[in-house]
PyMOL Python script that loads the backbone (N, CA, C, O; Angstrom):
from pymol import cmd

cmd.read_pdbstr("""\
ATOM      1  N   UNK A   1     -33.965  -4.505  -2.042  1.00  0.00           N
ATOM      2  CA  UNK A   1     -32.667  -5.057  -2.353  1.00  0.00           C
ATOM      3  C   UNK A   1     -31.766  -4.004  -2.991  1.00  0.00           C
ATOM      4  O   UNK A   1     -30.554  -4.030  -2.778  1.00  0.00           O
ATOM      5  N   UNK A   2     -32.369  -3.012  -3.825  1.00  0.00           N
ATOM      6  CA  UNK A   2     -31.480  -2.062  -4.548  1.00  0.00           C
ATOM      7  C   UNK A   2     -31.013  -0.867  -3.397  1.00  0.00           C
ATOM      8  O   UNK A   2     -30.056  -0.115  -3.583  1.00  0.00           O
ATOM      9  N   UNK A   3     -31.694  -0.851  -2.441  1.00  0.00           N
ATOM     10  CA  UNK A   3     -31.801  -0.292  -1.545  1.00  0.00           C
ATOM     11  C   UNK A   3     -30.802  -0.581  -0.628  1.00  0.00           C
ATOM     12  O   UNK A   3     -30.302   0.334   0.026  1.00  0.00           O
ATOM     13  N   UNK A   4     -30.334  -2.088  -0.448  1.00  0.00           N
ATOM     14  CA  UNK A   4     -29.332  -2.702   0.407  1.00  0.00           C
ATOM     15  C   UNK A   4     -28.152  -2.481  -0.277  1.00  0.00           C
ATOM     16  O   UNK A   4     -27.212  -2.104   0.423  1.00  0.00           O
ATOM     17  N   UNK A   5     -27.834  -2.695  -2.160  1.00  0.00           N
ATOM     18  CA  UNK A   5     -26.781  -2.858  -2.755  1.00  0.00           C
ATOM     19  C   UNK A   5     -26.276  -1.105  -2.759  1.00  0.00           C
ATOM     20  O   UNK A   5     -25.072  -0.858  -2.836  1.00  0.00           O
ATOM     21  N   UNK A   6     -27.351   0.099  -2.666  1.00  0.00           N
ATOM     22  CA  UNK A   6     -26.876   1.297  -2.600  1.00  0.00           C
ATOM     23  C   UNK A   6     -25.700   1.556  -1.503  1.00  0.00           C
ATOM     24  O   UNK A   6     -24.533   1.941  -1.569  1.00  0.00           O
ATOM     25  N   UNK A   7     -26.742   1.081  -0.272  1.00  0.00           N
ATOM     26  CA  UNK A   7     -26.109   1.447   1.458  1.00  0.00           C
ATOM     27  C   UNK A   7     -24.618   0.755   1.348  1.00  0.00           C
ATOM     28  O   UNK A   7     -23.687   1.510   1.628  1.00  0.00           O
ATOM     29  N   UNK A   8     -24.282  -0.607   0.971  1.00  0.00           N
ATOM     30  CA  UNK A   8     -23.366  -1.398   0.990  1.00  0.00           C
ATOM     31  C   UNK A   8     -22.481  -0.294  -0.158  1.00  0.00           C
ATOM     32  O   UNK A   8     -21.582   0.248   0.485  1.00  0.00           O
ATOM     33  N   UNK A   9     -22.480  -0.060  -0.886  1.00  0.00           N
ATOM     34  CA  UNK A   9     -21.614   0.494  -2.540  1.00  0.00           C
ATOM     35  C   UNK A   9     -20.847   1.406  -1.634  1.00  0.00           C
ATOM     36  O   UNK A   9     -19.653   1.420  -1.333  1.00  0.00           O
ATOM     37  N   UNK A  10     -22.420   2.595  -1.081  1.00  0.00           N
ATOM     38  CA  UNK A  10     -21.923   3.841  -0.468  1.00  0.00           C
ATOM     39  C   UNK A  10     -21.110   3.534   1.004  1.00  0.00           C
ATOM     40  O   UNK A  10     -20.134   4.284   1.028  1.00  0.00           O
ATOM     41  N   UNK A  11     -21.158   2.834   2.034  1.00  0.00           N
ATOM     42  CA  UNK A  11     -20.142   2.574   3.008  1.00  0.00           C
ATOM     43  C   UNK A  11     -19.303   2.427   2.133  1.00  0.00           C
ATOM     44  O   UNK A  11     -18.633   3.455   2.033  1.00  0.00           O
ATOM     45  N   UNK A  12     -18.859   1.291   1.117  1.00  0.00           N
ATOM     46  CA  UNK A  12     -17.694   0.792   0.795  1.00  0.00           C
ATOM     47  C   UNK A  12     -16.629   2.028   0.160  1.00  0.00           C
ATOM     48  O   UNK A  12     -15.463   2.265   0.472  1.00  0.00           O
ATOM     49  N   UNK A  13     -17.443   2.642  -0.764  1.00  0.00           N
ATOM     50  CA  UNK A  13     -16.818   4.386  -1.272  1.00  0.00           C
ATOM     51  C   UNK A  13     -16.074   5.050   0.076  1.00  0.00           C
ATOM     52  O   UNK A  13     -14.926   5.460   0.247  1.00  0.00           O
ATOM     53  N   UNK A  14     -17.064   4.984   0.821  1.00  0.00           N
ATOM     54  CA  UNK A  14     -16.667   6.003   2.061  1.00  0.00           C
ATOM     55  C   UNK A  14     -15.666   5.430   2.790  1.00  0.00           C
ATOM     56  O   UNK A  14     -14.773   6.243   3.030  1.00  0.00           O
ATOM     57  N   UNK A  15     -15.441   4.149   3.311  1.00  0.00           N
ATOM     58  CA  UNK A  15     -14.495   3.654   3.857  1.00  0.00           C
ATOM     59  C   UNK A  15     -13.060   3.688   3.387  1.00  0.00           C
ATOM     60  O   UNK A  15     -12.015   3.785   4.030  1.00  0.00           O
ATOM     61  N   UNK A  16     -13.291   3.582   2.107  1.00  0.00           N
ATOM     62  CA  UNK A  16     -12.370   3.304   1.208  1.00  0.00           C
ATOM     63  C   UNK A  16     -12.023   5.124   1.141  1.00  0.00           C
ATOM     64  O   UNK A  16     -10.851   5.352   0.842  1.00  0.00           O
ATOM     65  N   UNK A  17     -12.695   6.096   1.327  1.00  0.00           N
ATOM     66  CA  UNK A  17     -11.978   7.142   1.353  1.00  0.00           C
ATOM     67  C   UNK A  17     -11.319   7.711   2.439  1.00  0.00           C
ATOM     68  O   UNK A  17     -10.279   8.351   2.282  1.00  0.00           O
ATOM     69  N   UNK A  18     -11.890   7.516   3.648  1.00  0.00           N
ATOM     70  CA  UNK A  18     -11.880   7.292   5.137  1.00  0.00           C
ATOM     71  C   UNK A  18     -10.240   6.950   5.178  1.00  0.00           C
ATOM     72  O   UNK A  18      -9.399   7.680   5.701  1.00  0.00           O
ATOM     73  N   UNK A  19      -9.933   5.475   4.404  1.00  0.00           N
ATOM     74  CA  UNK A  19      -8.258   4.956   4.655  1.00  0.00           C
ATOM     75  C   UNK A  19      -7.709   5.834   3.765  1.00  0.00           C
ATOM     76  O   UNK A  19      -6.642   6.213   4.248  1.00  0.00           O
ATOM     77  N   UNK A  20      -7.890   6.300   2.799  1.00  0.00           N
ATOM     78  CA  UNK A  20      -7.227   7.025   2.178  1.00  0.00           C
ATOM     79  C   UNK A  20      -6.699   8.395   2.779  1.00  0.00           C
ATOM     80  O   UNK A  20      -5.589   8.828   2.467  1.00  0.00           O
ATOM     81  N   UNK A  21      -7.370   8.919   3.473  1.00  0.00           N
ATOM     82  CA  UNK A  21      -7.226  10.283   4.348  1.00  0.00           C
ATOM     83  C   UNK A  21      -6.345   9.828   5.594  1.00  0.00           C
ATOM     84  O   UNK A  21      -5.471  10.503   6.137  1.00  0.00           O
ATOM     85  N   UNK A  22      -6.840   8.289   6.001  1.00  0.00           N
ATOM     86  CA  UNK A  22      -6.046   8.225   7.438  1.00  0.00           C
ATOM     87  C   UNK A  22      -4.782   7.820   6.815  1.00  0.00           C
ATOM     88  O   UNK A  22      -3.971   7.927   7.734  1.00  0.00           O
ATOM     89  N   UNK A  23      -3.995   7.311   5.502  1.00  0.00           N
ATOM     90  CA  UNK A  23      -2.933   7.353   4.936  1.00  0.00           C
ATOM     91  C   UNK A  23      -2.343   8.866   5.004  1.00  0.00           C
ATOM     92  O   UNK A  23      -1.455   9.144   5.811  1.00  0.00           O
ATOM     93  N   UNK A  24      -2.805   9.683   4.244  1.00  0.00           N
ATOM     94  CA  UNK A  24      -2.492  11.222   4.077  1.00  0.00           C
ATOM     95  C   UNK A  24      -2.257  11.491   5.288  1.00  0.00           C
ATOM     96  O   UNK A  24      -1.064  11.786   5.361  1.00  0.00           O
ATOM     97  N   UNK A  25      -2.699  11.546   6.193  1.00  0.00           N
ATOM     98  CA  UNK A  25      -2.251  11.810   8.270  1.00  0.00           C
ATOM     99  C   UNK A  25      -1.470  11.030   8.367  1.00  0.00           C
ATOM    100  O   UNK A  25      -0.454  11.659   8.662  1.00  0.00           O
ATOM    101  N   UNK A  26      -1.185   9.786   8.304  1.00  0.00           N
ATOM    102  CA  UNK A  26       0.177   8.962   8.667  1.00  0.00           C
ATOM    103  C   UNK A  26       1.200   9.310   8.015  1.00  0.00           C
ATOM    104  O   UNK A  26       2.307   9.356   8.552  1.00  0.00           O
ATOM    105  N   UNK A  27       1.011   9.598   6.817  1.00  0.00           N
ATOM    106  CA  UNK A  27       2.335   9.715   5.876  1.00  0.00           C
ATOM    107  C   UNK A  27       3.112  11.128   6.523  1.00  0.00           C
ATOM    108  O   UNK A  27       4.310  11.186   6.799  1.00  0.00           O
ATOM    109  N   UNK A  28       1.916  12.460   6.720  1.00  0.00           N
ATOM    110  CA  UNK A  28       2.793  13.278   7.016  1.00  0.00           C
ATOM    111  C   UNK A  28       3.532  13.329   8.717  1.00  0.00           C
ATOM    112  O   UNK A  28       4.204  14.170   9.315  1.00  0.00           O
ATOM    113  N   UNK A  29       3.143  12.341   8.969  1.00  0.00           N
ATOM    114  CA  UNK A  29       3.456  12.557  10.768  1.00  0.00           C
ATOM    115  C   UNK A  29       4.851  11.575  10.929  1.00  0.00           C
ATOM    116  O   UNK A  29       5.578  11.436  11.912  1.00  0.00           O
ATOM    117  N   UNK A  30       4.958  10.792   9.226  1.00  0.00           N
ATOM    118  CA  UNK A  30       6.624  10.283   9.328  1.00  0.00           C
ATOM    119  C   UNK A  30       8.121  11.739   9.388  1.00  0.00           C
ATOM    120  O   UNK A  30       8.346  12.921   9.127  1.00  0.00           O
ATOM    121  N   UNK A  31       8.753  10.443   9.949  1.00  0.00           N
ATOM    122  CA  UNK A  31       9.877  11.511   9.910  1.00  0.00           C
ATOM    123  C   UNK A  31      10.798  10.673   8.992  1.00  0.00           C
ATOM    124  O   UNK A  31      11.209   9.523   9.144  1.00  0.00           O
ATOM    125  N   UNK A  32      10.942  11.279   8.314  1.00  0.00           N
ATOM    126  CA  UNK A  32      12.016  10.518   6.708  1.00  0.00           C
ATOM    127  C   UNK A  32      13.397  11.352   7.160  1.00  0.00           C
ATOM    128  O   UNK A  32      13.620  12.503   7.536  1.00  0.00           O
ATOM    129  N   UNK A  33      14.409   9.846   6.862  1.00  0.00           N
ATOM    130  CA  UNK A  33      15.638   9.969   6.636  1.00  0.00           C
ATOM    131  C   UNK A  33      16.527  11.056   5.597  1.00  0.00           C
ATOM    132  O   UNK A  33      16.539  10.965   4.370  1.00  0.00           O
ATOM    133  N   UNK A  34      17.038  11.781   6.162  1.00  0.00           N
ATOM    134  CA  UNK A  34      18.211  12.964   5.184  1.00  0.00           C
ATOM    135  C   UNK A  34      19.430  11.870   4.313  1.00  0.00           C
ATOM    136  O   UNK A  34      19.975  10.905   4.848  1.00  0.00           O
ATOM    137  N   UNK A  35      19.592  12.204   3.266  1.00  0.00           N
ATOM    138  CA  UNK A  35      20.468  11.379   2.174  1.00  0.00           C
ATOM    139  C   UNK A  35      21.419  10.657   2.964  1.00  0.00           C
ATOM    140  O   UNK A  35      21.638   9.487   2.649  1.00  0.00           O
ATOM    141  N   UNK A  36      22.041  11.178   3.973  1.00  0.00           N
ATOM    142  CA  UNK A  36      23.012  10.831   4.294  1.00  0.00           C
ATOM    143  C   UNK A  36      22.969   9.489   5.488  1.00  0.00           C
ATOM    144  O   UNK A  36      23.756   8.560   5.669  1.00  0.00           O
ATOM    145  N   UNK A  37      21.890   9.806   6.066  1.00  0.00           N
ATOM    146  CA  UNK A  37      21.094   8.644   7.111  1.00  0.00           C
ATOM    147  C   UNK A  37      21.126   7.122   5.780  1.00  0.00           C
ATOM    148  O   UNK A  37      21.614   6.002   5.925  1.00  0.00           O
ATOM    149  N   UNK A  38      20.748   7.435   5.154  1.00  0.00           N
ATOM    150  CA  UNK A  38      20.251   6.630   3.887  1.00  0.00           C
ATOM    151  C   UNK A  38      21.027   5.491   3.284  1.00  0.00           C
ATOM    152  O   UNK A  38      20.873   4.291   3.058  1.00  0.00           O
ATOM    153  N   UNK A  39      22.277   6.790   3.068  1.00  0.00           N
ATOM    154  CA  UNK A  39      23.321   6.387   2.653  1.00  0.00           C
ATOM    155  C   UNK A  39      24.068   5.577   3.840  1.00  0.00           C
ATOM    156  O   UNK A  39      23.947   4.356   3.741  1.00  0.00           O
ATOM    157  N   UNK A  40      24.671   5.953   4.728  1.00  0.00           N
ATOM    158  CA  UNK A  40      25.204   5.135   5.932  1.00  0.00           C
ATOM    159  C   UNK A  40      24.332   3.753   6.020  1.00  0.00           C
ATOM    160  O   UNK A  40      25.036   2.747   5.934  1.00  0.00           O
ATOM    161  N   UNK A  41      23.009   3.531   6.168  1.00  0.00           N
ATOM    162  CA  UNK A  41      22.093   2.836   6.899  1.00  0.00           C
ATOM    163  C   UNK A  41      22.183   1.345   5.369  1.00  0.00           C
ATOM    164  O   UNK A  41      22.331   0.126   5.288  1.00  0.00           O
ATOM    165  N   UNK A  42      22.005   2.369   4.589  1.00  0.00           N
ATOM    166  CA  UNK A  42      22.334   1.060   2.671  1.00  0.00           C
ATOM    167  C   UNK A  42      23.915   0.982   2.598  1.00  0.00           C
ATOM    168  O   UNK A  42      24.321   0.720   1.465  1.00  0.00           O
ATOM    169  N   UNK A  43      24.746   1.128   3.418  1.00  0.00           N
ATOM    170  CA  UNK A  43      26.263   0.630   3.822  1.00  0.00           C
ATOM    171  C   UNK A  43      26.151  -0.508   4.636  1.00  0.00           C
ATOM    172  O   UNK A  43      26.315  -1.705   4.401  1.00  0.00           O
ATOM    173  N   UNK A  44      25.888   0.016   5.481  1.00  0.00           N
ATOM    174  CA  UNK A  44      25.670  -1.107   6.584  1.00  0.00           C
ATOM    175  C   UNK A  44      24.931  -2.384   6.294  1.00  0.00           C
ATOM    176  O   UNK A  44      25.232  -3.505   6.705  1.00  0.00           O
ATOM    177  N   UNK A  45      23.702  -1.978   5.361  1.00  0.00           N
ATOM    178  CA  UNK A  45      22.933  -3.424   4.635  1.00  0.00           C
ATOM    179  C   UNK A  45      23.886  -4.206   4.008  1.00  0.00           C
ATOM    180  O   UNK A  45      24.118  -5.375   4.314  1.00  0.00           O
ATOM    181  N   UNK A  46      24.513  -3.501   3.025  1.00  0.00           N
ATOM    182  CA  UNK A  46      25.239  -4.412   1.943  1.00  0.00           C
ATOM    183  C   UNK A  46      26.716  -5.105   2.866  1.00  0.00           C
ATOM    184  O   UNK A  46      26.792  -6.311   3.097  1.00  0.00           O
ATOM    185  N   UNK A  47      27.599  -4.291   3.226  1.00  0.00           N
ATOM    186  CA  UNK A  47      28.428  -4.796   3.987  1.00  0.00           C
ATOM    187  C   UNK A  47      27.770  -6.075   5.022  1.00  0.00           C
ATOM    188  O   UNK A  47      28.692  -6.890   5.051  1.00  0.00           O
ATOM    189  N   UNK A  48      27.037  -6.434   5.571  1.00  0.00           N
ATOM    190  CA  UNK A  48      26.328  -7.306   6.038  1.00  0.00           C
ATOM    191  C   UNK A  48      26.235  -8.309   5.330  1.00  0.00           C
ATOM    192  O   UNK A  48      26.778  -9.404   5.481  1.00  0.00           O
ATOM    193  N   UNK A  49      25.415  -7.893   4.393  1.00  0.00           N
ATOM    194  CA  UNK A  49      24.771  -8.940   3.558  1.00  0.00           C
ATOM    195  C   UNK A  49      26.169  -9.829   2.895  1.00  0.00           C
ATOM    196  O   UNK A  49      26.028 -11.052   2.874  1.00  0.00           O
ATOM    197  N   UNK A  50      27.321  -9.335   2.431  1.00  0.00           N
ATOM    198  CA  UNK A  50      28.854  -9.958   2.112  1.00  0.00           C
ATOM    199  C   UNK A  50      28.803 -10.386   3.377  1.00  0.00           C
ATOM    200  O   UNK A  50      28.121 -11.381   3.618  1.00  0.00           O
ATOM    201  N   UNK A  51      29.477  -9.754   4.378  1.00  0.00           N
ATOM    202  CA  UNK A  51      29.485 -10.648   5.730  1.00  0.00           C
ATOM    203  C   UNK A  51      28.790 -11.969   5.773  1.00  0.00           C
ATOM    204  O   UNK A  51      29.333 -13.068   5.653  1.00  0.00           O
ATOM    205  N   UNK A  52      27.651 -11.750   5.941  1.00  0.00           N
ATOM    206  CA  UNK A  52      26.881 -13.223   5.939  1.00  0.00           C
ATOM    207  C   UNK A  52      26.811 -14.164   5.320  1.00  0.00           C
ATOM    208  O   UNK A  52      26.538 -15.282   5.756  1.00  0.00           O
ATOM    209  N   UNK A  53      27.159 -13.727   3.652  1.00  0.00           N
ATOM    210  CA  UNK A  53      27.278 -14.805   2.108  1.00  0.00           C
ATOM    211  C   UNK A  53      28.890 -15.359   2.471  1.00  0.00           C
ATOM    212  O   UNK A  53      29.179 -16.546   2.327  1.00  0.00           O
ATOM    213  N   UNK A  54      29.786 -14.441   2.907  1.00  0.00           N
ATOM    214  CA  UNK A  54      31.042 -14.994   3.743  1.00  0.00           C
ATOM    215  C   UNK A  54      30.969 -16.065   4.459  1.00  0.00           C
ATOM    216  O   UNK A  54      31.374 -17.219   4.318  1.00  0.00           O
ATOM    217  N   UNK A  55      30.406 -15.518   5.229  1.00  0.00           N
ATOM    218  CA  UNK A  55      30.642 -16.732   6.749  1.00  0.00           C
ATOM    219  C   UNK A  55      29.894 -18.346   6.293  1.00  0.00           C
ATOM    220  O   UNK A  55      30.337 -19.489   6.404  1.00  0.00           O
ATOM    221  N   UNK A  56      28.339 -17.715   5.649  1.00  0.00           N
ATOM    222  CA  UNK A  56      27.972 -19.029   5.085  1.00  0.00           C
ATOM    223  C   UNK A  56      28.361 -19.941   3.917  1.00  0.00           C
ATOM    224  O   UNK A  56      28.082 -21.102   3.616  1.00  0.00           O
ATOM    225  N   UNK A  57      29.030 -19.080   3.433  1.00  0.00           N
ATOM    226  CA  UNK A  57      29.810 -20.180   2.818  1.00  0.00           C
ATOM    227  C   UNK A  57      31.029 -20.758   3.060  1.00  0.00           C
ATOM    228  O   UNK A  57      31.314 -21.701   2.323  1.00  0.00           O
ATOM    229  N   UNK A  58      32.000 -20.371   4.087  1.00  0.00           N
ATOM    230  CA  UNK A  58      32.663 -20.961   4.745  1.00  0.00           C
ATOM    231  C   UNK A  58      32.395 -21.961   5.720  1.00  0.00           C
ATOM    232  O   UNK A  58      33.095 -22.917   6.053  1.00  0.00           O
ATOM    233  N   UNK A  59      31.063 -21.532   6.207  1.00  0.00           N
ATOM    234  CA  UNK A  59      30.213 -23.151   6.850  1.00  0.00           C
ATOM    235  C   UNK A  59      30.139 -23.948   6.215  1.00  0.00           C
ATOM    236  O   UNK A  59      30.518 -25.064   6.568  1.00  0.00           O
ATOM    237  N   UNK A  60      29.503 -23.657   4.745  1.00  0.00           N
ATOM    238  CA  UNK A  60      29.169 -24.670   4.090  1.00  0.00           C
ATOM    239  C   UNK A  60      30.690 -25.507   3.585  1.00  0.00           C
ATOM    240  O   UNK A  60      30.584 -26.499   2.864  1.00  0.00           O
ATOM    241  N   UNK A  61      31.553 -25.202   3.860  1.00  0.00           N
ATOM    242  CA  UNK A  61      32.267 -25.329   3.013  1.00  0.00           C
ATOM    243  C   UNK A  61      32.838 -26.796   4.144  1.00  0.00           C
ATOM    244  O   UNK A  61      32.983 -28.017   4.100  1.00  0.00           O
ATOM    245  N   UNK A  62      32.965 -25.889   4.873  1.00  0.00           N
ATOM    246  CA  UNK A  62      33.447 -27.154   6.152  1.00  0.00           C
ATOM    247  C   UNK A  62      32.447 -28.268   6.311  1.00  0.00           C
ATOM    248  O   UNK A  62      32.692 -29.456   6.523  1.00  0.00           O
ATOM    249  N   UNK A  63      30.905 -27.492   6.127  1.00  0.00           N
ATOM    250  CA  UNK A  63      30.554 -28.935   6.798  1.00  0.00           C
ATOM    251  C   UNK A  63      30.062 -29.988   5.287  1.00  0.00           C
ATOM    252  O   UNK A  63      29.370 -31.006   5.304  1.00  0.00           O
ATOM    253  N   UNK A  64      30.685 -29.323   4.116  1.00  0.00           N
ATOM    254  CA  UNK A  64      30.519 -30.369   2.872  1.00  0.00           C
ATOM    255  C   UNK A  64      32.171 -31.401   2.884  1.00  0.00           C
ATOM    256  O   UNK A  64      32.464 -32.576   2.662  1.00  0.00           O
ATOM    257  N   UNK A  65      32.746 -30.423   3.192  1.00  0.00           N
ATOM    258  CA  UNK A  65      34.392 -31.771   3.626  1.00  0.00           C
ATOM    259  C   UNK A  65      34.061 -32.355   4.917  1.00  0.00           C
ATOM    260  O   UNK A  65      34.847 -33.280   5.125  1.00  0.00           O
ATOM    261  N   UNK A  66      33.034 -32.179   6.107  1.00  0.00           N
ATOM    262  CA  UNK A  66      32.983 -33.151   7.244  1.00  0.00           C
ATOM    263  C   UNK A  66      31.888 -33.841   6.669  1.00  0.00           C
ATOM    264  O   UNK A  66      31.655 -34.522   7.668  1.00  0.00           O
ATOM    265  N   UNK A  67      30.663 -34.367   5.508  1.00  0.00           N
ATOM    266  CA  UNK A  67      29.665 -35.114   5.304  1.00  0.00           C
ATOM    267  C   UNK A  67      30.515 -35.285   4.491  1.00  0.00           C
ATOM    268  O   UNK A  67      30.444 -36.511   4.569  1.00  0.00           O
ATOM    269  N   UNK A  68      31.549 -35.074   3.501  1.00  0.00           N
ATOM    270  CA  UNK A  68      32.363 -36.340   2.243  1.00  0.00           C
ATOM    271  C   UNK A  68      33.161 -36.863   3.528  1.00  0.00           C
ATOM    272  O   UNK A  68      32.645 -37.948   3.796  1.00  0.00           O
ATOM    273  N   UNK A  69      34.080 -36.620   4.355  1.00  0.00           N
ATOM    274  CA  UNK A  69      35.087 -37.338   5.003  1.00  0.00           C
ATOM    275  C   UNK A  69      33.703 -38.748   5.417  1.00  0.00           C
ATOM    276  O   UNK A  69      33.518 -39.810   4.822  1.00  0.00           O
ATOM    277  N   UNK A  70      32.990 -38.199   6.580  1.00  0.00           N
ATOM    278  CA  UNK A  70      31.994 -39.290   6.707  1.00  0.00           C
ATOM    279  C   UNK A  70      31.158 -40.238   5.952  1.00  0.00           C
ATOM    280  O   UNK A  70      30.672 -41.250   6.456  1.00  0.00           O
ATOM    281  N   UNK A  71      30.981 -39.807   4.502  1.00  0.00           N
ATOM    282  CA  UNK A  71      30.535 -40.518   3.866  1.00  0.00           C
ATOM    283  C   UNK A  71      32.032 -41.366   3.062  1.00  0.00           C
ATOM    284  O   UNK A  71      31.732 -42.335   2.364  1.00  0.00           O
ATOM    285  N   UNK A  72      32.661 -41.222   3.102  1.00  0.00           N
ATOM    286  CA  UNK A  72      34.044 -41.796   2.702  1.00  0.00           C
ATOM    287  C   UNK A  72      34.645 -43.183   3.685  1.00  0.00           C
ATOM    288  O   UNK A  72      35.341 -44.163   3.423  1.00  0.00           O
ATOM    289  N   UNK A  73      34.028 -42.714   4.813  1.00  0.00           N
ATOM    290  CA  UNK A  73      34.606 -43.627   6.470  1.00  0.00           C
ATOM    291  C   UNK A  73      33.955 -44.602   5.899  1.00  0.00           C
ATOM    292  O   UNK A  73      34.496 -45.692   5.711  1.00  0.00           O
ATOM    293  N   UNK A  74      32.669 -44.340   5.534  1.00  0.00           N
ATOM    294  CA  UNK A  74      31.862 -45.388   5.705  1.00  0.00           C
ATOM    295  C   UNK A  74      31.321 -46.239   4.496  1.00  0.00           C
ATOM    296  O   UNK A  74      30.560 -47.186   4.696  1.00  0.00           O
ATOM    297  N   UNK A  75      31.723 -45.885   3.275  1.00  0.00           N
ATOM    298  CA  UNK A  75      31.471 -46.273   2.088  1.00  0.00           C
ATOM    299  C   UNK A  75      32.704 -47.421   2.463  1.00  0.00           C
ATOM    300  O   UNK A  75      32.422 -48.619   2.500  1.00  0.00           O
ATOM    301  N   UNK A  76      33.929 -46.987   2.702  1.00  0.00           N
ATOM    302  CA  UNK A  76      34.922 -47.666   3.160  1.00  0.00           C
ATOM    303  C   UNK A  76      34.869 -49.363   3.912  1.00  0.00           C
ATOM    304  O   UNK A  76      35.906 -49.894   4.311  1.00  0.00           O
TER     305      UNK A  76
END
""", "prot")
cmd.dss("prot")
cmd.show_as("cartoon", "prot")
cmd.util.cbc("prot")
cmd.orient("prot")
């Protein structure tokens, strides 16, 4: 049994170093963005992100005066 809990410990060490190395090879085979990529690309997020808090709340806005008008018809 001490024999089984060794083999199991030692794969688990090794595997566990195994991903660690195949991290170190992935990381360097990225190609990372220059400041300026960065910068343009976190423009475009935020301008969006207003865009969208825009528009949805101008939905909301309409369709909370078309559920009071309807709930108004009909309370009526």
């Amino acid at each position: 049994m001490a024999a089984e809990l060794e083999v199991k410990k030692s794969s688990w060490v090794e595997s566990t170093r195994e991903y660690f190395i195949d991290i170190r090879s992935e990381m360097r085979r990225v190609t990372w963005p220059n400041r300026k990529q960065v910068e343009s690309t976190t423009l475009v997020v935020i301008l969006s992100v207003f865009l969208f808090a825009a528009y949805f709340a101008v939905l909301d806005k309409i369709l909370q005066a078309t559920v009071q008008r309807a709930y108004n018809a009909l309370v009526k």
